[in-house]
C-alpha positions as CSV (number, residue, x, y, z in Angstrom):
1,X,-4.1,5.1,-18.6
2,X,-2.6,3.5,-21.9
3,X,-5.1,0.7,-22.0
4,X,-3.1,-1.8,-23.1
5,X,-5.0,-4.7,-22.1
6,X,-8.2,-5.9,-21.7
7,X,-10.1,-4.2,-18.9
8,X,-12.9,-7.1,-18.7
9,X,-14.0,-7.6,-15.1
10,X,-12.1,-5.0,-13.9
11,X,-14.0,-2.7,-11.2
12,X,-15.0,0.6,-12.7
13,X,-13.1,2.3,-9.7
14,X,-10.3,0.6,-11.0
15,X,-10.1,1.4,-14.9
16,X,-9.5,4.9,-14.3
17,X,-6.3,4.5,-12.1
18,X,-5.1,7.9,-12.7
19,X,-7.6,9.4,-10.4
20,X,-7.4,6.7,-7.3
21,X,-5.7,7.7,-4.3
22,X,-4.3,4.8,-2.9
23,X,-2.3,3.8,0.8
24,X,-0.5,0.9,1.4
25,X,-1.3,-0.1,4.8
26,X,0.6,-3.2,6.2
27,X,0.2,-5.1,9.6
28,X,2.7,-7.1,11.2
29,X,1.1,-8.7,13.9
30,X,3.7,-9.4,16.4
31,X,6.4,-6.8,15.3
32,X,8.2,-4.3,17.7
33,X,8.4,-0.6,16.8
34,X,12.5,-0.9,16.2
35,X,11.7,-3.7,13.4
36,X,8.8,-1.0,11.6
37,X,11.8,1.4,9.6
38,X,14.0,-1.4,8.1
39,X,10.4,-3.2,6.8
40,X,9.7,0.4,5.8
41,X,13.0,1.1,4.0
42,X,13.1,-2.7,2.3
43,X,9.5,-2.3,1.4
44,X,10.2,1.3,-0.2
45,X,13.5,-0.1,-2.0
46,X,11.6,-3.4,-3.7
47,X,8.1,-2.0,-4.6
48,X,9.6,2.0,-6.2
49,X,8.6,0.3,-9.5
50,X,4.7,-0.7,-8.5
51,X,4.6,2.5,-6.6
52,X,5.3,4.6,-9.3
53,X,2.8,2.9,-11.8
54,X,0.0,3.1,-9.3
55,X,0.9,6.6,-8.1
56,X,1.1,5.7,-4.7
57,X,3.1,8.1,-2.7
58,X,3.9,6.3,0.8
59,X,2.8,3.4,2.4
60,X,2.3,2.5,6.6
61,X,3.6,-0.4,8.3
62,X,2.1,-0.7,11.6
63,X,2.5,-3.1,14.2
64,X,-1.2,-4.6,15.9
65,X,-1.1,-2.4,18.5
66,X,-0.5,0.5,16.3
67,X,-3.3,-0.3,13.9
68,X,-5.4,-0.8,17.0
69,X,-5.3,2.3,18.3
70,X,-5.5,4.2,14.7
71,X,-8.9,1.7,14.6
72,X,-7.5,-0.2,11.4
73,X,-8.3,-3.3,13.0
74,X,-10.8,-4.1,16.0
């Protein structure tokens, strides 16, 4: 991490980004499963940048019964 700025009140688990292992894990609540790739796609397309700084590889987007069943949400 190049430290550029001020880390002040910044949890310790986040100072040392290089070593977090993020997922992106979006919920649409009332979404059907034909809707899930484009939001996938656009999502990919608009946040490459933010992805790429935080070393995230992939993100999920799930629809509520989805994340149900994978016990996201209750």
């Amino acid at each position: 991490m190049l430290k550029r700025y001020s880390q002040d009140g910044m949890p310790d688990q986040l100072k040392d980004a290089e070593n977090l292992n993020m997922r992106l894990i979006l919920i649409v609540k009332n979404a059907e499963i034909a809707w899930l790739d484009p939001f996938r796609d656009k999502f990919r397309k608009e946040l490459r940048k933010e992805m790429r700084i935080w070393k995230i590889p992939d993100f999920i987007i799930l629809n509520e019964e989805q994340a149900r069943k994978k016990q996201f949400i209750l």
